[in-house]
MIDOSE-1310 file (N, C-alpha, C; in nm, 2 decimals, decimal comma, always signed):
residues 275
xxxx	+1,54/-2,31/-0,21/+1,61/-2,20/-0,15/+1,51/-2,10/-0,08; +1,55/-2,06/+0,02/+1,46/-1,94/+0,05/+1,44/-1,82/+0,05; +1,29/-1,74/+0,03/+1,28/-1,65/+0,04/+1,32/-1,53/+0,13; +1,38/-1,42/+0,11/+1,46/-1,33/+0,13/+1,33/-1,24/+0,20
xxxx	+1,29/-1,18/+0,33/+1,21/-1,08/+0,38/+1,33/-0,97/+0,44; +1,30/-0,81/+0,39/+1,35/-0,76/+0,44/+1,30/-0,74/+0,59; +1,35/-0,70/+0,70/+1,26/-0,66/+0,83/+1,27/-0,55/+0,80; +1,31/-0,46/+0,76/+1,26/-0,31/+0,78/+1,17/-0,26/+0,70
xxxx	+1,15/-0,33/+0,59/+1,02/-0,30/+0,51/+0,94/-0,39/+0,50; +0,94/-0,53/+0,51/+0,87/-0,63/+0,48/+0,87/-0,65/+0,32; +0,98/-0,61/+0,23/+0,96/-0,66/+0,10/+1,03/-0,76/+0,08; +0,97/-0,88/-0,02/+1,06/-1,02/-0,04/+1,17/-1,00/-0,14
xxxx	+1,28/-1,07/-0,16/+1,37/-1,00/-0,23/+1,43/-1,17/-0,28; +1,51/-1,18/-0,38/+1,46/-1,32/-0,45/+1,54/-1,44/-0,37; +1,54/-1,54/-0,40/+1,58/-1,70/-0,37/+1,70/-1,67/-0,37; +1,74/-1,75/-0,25/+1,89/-1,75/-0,28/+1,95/-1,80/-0,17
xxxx	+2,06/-1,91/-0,15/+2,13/-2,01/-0,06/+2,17/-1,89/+0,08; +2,22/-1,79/+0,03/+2,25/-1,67/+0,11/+2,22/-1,56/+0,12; +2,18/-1,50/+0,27/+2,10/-1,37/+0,25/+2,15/-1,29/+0,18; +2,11/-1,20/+0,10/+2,17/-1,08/+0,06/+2,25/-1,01/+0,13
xxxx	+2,33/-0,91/+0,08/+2,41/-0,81/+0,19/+2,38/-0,72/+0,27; +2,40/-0,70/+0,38/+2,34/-0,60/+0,46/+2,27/-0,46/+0,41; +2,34/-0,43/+0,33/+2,30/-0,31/+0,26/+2,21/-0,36/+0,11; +2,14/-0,48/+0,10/+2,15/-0,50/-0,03/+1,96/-0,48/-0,05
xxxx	+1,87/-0,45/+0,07/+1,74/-0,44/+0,04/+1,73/-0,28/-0,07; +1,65/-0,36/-0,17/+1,62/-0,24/-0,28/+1,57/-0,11/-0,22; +1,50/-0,11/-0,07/+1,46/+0,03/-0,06/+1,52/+0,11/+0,05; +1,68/+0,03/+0,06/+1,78/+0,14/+0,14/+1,80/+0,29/+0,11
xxxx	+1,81/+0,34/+0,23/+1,76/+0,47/+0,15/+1,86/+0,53/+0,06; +1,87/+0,57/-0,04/+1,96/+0,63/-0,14/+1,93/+0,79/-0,21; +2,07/+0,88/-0,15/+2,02/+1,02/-0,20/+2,07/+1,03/-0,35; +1,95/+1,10/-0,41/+1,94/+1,13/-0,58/+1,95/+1,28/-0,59
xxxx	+2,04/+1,34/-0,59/+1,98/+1,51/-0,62/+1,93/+1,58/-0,42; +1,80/+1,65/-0,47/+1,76/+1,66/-0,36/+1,66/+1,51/-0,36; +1,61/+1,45/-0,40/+1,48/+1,36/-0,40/+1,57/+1,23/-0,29; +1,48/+1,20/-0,20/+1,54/+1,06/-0,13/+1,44/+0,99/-0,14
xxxx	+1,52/+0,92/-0,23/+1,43/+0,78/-0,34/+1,34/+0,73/-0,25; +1,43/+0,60/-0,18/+1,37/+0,56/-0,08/+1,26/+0,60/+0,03; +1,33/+0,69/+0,08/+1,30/+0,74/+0,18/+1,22/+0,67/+0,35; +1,33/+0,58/+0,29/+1,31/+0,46/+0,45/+1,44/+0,43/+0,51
xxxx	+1,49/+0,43/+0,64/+1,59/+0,42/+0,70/+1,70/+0,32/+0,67; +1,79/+0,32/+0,66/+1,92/+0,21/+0,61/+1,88/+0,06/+0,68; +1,78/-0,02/+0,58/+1,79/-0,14/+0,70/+1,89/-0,27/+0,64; +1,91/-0,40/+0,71/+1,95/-0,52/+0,63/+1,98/-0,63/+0,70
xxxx	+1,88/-0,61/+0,80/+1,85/-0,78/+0,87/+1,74/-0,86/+0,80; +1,78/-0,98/+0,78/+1,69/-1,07/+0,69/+1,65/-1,19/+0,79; +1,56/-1,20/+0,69/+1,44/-1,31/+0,76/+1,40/-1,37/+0,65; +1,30/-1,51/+0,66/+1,26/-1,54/+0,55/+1,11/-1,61/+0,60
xxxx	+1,05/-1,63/+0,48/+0,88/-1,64/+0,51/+0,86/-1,80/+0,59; +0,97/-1,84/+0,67/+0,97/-2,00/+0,72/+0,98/-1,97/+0,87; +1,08/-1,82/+0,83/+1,11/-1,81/+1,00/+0,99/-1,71/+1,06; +0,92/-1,64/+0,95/+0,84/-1,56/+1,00/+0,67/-1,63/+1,05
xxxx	+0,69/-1,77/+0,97/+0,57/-1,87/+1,04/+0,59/-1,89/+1,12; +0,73/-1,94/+1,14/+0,73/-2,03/+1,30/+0,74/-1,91/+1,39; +0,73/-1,81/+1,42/+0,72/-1,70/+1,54/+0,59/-1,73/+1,57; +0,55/-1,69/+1,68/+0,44/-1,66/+1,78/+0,36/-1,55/+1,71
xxxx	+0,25/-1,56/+1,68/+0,19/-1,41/+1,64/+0,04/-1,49/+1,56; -0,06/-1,33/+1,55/-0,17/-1,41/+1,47/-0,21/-1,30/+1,43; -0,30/-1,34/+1,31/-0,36/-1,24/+1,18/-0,47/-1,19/+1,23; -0,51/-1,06/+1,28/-0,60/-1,00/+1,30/-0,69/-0,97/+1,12
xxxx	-0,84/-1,01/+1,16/-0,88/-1,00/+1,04/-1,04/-0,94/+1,08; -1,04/-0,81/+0,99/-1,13/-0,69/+1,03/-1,26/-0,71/+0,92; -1,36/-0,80/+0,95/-1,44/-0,72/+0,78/-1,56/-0,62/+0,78; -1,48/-0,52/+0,71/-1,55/-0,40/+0,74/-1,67/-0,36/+0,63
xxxx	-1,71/-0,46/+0,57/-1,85/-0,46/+0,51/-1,86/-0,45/+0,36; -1,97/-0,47/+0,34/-1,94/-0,42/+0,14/-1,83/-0,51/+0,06; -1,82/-0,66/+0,17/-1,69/-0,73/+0,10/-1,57/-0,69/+0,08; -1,51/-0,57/+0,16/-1,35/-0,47/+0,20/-1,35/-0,59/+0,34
xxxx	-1,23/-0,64/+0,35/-1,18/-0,74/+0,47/-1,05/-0,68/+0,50; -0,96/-0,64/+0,57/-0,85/-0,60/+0,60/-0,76/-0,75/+0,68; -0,65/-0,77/+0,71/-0,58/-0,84/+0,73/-0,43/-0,74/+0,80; -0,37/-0,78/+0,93/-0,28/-0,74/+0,99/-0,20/-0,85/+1,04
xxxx	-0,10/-0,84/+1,07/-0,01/-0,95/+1,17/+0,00/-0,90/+1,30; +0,02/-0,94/+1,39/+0,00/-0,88/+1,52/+0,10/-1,02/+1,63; +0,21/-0,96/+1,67/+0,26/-0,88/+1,68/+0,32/-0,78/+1,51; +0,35/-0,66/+1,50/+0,39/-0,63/+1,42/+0,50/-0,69/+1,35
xxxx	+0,51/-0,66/+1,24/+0,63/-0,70/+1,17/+0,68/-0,59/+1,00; +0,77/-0,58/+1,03/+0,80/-0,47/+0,94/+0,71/-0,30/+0,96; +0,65/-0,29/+0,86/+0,62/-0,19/+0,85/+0,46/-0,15/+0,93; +0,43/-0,29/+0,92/+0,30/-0,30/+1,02/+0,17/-0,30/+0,99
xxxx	+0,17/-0,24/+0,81/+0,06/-0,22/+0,73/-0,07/-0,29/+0,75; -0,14/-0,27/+0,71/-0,29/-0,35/+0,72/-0,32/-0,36/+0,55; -0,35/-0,49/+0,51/-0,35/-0,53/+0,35/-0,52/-0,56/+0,37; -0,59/-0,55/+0,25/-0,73/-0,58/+0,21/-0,75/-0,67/+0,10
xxxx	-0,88/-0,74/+0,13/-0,91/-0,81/+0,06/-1,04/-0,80/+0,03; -1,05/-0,78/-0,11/-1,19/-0,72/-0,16/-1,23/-0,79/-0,22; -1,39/-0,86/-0,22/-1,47/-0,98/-0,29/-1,52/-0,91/-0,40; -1,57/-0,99/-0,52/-1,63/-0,97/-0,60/-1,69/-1,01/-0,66
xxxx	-1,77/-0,98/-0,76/-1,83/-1,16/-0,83/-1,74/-1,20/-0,97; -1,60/-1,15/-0,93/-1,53/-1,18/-1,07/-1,37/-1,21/-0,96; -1,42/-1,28/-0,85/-1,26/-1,31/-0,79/-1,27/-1,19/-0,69; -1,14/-1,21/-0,60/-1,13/-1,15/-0,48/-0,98/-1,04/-0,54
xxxx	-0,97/-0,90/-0,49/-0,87/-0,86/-0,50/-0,75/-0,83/-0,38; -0,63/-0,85/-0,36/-0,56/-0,84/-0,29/-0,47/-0,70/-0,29; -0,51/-0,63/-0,21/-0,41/-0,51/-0,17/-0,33/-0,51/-0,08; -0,22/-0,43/-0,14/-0,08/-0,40/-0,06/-0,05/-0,54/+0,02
xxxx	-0,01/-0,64/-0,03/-0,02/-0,81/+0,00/+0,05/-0,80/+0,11; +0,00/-0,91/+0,24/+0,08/-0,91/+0,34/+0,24/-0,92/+0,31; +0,33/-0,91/+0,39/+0,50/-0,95/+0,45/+0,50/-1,10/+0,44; +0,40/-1,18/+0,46/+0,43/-1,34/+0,53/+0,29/-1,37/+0,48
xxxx	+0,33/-1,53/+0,45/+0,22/-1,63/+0,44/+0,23/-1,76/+0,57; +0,16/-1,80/+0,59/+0,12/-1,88/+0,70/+0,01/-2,01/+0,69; -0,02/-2,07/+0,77/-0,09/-2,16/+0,72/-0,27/-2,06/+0,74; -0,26/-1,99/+0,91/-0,36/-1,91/+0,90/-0,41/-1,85/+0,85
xxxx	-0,35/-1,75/+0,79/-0,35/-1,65/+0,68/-0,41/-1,66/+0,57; -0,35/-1,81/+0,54/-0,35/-1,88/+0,36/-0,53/-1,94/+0,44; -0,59/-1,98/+0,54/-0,69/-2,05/+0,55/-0,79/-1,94/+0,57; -0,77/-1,81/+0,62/-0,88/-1,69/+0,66/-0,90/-1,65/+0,46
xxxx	-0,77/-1,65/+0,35/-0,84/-1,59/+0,28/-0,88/-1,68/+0,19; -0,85/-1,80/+0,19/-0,86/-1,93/+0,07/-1,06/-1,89/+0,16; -1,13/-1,94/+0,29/-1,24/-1,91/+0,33/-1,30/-1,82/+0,28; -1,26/-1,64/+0,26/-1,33/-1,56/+0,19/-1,32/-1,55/+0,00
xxxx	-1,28/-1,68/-0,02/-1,26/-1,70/-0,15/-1,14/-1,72/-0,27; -1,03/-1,66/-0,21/-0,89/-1,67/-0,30/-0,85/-1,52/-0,26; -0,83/-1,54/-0,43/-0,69/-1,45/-0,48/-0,74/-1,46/-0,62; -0,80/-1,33/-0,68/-0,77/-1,36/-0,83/-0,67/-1,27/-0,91
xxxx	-0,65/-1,16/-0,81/-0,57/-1,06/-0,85/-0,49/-1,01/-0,76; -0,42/-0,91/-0,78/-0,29/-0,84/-0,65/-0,28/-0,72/-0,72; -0,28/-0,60/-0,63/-0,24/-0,47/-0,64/-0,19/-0,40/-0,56; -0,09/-0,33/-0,57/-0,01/-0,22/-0,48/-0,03/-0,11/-0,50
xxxx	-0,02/-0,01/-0,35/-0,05/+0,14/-0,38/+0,09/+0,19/-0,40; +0,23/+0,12/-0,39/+0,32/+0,23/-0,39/+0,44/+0,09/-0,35; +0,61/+0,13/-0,35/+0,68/+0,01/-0,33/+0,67/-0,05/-0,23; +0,65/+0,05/-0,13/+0,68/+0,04/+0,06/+0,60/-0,05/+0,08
xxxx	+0,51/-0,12/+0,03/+0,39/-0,21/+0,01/+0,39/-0,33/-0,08; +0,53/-0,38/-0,14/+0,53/-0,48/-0,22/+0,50/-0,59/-0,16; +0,54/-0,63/-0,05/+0,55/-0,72/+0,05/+0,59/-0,90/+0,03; +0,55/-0,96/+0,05/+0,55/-1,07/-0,04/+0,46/-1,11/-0,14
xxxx	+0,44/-0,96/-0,26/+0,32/-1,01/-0,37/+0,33/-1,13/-0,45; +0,50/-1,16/-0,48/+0,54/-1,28/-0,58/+0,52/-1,38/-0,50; +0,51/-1,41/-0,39/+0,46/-1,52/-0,30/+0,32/-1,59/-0,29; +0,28/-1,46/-0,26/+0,09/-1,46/-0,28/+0,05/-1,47/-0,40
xxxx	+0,13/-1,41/-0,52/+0,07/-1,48/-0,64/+0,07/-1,63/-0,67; +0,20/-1,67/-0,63/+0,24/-1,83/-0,72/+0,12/-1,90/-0,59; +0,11/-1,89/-0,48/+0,03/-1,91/-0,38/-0,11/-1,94/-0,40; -0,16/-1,87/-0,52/-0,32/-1,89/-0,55/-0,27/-1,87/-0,75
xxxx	-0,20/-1,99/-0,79/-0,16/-2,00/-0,91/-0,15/-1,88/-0,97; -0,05/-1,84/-0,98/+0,03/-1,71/-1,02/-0,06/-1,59/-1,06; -0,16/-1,59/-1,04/-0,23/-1,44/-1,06/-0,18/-1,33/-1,10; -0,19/-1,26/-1,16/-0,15/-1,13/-1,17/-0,14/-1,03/-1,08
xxxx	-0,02/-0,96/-1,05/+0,03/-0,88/-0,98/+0,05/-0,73/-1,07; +0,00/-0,63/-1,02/-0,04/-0,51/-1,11/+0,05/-0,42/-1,02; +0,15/-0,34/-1,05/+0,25/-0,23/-1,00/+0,25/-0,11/-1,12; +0,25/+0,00/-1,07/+0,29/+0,09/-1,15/+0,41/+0,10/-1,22
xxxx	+0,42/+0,12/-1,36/+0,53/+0,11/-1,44/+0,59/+0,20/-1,41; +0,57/+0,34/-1,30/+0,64/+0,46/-1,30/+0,70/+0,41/-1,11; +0,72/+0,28/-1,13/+0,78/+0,28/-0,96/+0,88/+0,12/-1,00; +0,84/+0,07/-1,13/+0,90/-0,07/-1,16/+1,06/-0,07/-1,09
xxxx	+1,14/+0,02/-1,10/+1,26/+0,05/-1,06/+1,29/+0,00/-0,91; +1,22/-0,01/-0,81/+1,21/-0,06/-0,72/+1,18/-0,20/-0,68; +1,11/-0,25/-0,82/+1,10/-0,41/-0,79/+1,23/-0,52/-0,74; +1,25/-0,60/-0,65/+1,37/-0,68/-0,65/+1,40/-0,77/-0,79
xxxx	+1,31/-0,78/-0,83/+1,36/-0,90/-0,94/+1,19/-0,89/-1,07; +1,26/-0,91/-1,15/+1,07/-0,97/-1,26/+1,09/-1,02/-1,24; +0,92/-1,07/-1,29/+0,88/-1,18/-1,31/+0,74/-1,20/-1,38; +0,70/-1,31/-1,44/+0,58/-1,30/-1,52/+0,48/-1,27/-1,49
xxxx	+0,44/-1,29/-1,41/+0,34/-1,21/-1,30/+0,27/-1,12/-1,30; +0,38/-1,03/-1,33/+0,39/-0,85/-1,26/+0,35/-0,78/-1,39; +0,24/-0,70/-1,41/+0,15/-0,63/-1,47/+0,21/-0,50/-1,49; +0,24/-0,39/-1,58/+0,29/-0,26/-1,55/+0,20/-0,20/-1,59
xxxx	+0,15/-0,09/-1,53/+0,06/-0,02/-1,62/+0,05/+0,13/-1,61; +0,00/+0,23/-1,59/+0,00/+0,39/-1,60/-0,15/+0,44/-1,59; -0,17/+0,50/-1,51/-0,29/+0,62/-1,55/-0,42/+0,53/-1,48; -0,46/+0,44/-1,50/-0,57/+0,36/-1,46/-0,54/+0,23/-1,55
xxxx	-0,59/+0,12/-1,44/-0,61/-0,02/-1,50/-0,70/-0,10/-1,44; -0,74/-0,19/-1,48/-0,86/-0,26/-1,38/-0,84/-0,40/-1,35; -0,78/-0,41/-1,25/-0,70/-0,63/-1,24/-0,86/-0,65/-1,20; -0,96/-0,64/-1,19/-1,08/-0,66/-1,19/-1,17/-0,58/-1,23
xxxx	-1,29/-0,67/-1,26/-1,39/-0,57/-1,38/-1,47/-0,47/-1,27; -1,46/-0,52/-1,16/-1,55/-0,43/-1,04/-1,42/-0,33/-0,97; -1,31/-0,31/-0,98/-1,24/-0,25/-0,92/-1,12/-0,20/-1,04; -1,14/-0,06/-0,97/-1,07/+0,04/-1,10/-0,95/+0,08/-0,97
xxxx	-0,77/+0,12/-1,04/-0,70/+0,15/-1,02/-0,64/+0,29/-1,08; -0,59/+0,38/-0,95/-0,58/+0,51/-1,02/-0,44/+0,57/-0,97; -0,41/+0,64/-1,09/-0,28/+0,67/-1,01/-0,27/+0,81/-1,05; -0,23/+0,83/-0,91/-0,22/+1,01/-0,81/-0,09/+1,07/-0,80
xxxx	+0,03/+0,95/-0,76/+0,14/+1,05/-0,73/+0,11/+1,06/-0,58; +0,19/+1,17/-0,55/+0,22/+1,23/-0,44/+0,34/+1,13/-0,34; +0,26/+1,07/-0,29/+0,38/+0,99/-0,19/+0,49/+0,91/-0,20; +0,49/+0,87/-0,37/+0,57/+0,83/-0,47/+0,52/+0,86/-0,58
xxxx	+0,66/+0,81/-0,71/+0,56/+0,88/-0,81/+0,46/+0,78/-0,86; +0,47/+0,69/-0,88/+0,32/+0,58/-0,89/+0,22/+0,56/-0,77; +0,24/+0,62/-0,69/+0,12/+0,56/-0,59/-0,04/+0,62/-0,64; -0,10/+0,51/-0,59/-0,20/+0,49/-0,63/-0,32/+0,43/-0,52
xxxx	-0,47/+0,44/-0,60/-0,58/+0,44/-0,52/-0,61/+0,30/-0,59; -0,67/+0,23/-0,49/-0,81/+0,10/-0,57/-1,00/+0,17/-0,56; -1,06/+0,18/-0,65/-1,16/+0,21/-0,62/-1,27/+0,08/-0,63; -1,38/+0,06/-0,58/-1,43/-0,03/-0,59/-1,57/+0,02/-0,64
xxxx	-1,70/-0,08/-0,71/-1,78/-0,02/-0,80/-1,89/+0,04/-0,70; -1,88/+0,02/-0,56/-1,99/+0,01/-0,46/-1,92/+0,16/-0,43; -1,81/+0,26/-0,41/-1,73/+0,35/-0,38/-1,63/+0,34/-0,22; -1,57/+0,25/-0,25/-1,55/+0,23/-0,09/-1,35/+0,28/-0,16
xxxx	-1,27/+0,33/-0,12/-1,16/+0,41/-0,18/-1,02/+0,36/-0,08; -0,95/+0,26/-0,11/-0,81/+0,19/-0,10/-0,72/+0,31/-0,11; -0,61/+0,37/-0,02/-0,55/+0,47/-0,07/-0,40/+0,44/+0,03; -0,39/+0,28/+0,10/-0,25/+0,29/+0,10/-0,18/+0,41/+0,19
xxxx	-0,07/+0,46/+0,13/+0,00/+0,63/+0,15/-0,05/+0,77/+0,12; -0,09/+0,73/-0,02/-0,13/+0,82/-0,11/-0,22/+0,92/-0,05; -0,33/+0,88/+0,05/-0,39/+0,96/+0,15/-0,37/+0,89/+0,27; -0,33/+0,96/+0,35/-0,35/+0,89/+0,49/-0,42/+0,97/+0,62
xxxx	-0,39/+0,89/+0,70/-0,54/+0,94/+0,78/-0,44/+1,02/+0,91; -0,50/+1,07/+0,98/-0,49/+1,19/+1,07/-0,54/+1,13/+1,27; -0,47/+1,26/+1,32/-0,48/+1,21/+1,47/-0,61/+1,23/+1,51; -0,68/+1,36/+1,44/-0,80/+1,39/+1,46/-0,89/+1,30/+1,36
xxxx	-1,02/+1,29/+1,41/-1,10/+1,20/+1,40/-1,16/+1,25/+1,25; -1,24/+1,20/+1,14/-1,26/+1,24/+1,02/-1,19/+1,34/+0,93; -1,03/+1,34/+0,94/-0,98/+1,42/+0,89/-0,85/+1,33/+0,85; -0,85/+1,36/+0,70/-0,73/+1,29/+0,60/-0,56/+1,39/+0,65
xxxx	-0,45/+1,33/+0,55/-0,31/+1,40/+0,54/-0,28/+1,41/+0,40; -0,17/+1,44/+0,40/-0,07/+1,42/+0,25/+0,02/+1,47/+0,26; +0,14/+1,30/+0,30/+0,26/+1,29/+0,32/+0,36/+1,26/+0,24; +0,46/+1,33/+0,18/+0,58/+1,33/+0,14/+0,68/+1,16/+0,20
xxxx	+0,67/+1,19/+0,31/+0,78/+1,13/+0,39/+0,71/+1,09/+0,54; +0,68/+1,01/+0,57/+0,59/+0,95/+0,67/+0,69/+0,97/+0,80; +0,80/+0,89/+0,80/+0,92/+0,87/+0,88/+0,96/+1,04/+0,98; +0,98/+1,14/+0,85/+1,00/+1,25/+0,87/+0,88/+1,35/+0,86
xxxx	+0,74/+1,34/+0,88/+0,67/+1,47/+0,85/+0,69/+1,51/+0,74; +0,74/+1,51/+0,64/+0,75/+1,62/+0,54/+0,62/+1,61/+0,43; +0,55/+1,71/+0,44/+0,41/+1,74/+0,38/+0,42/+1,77/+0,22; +0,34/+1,71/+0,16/+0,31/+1,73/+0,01/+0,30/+1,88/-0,02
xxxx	+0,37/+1,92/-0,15/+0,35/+2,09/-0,13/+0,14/+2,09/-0,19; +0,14/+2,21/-0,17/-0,01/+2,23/-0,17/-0,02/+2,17/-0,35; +0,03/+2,20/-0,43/+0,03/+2,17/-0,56/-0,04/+2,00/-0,61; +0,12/+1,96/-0,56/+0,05/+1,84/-0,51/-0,05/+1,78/-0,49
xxxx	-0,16/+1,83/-0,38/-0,28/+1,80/-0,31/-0,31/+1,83/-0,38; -0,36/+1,93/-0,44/-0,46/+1,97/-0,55/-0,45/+1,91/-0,68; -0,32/+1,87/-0,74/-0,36/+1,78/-0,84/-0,43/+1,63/-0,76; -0,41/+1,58/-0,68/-0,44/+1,44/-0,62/-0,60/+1,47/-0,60
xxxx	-0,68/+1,56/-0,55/-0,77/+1,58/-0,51/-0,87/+1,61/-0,65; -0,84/+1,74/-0,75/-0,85/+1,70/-0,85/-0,89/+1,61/-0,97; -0,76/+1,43/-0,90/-0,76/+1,35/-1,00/-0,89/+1,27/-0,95; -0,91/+1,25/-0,82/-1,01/+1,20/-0,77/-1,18/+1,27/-0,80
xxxx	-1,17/+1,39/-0,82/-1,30/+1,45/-0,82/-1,37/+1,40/-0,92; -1,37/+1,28/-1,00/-1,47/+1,22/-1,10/-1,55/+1,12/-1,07; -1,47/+1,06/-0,97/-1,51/+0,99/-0,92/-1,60/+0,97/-0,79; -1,72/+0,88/-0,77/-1,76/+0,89/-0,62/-1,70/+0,76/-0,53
xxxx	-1,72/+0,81/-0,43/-1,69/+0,71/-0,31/-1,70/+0,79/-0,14; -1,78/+0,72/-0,08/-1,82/+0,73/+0,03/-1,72/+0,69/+0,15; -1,66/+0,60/+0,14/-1,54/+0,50/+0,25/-1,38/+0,51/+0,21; -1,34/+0,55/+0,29/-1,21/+0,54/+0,27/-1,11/+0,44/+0,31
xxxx	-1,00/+0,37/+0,33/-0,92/+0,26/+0,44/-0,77/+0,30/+0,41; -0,73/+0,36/+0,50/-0,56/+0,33/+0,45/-0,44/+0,23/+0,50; -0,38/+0,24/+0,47/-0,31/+0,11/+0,50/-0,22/+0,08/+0,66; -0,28/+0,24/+0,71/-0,20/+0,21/+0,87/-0,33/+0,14/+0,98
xxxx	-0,44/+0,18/+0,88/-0,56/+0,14/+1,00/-0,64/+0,27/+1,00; -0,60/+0,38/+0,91/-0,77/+0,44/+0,95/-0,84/+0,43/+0,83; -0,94/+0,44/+0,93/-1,12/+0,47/+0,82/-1,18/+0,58/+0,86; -1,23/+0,66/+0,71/-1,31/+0,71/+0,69/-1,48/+0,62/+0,63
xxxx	-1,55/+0,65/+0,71/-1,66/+0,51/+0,70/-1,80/+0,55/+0,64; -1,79/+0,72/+0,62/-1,86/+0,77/+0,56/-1,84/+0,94/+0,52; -1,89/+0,96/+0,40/-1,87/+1,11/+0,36/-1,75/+1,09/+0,32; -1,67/+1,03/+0,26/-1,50/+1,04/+0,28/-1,48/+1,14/+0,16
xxxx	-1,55/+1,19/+0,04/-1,53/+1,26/-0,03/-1,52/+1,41/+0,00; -1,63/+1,44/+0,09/-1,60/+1,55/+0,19/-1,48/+1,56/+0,27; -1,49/+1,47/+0,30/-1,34/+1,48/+0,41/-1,22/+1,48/+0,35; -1,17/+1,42/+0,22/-1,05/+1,45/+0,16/-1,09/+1,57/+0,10
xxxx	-1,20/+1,66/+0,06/-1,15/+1,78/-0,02/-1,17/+1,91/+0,10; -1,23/+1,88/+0,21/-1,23/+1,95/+0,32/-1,08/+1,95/+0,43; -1,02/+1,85/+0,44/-0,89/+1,81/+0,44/-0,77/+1,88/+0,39; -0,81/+1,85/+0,21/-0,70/+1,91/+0,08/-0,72/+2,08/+0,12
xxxx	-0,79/+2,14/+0,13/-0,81/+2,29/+0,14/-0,75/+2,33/+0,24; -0,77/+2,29/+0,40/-0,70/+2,29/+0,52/-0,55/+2,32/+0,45; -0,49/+2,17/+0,38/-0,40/+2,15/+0,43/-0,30/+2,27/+0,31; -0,38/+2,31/+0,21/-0,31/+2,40/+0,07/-0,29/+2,53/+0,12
xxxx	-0,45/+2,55/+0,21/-0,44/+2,71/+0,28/-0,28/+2,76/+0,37; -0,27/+2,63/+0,42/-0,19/+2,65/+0,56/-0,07/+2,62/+0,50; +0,01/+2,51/+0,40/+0,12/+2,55/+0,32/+0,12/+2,58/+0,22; +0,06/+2,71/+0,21/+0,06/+2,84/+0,09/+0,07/+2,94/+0,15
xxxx	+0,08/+2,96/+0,33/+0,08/+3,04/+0,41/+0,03/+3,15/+0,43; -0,10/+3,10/+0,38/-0,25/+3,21/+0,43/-0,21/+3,25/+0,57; -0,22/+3,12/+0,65/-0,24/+3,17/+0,79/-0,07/+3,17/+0,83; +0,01/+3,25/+0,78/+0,15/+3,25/+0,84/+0,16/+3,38/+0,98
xxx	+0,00/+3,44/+0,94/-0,02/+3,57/+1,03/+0,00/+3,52/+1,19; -0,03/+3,39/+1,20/-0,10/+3,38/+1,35/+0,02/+3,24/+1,33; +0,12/+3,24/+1,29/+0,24/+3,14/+1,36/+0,33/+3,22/+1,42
């Protein structure tokens, strides 16, 4: 039977003779209160990872040093993300796992070594992780237990955890909040800093964000930042990568707390004098 891809998210959604229902991708957007769960557009055209081989397209693959390798599909697809792949001497780790497997794909990372583990910064990023696990013998797949609600389906795989975990002994996982309530950082022992949503990068050049709602602009209240910025300060790390494509390639510690101040001053409405 085949697998189920949403196109508006790129998440896989389980086996089955018939697509799901139009409305039936888990991260349609749905209002709770004031909170919009989701917070991604109404989608429900389906695809599946057979039809997304046979398309025209090829994996751009970036490696940006210190064993961080990034991976994209190009033409885009879904959400467009850029997934990493981090070497180690205890297995390779996989972040925010591509939308599709391929024969390419499967041959660029089977070359930089495997798959010993899988981690996500947040749901918007599940992508086809149950795929890429059973793909390099079921590996473990590590999701925050504070986002599980969004999974399409368990399965044995899928790791829950809270607060920090480590699907590898060289790479520590941390969880921040802000852009969901589980999203989370990968940190690596060298300090190079996986951050997904959870920080994302800016129009101007060496300068981070912190987004509520990507689709809409809507900015993390200062509170927010400061606890996220905070949870990070124990930690070092020089590099940053997020999952749309930018880098911070050096100093990135500076830059997220030179960033977080910017952004607390301005909605706290220090400077409301000169709007």
């Amino acid at each position: 039977m085949p697998t189920w891809i949403c196109d508006g998210c790129g998440i896989e959604h389980p086996d089955s003779p018939q697509p799901p229902p139009a409305d039936g991708c888990v991260l349609t957007s749905e209002e709770v209160a004031i909170e919009e769960r989701g917070d991604l557009p109404p989608h429900g055209k389906w695809t599946t990872l057979e039809r997304l081989a046979a398309q025209p397209h090829v994996t751009e693959h970036v490696d940006h040093g210190r064993g961080v390798h990034s991976l994209r599909r190009a033409p885009k697809f879904a959400i467009g993300h850029r997934s990493y792949l981090v070497q180690t001497g205890h297995g390779n780790l996989l972040w925010d796992s591509p939308a599709y497997l391929d024969d390419d794909i499967l041959a660029t990372v089977r070359d930089l070594g495997g798959v010993a583990a899988i981690a996500v910064s947040h749901p918007h990023m599940f992508g086809a992780q149950l795929s890429w696990s059973r793909e390099f013998g079921d590996v473990p797949v590590f999701v925050n237990a504070d986002d599980q609600e969004w999974l399409p389906r368990p399965d044995p795989a899928i790791v829950l955890w809270r607060g920090t975990a480590r699907p590898l002994p060289d790479i520590e996982l941390l969880q921040l909040g802000g852009h969901m309530k589980g999203s989370s950082v990968a940190r690596t022992a060298d300090g190079t800093l996986l951050t997904g949503d959870t920080i994302s990068g800016a129009l101007a050049p060496g300068w981070v964000s912190f987004q509520r709602s990507f689709p809409k602009h809507v900015p993390l209240s200062p509170a927010v930042v400061r606890r996220i910025v905070d949870a990070l300060e124990p930690y070092e790390y020089d590099r940053l990568y997020t999952l749309g494509g930018d880098e911070i390639d050096s100093d990135a510690k500076r830059v997220v707390r030179r960033s977080a101040e910017s952004h607390i001053r301005w909605a706290s409405g220090e400077f409301d004098h000169l709007t």
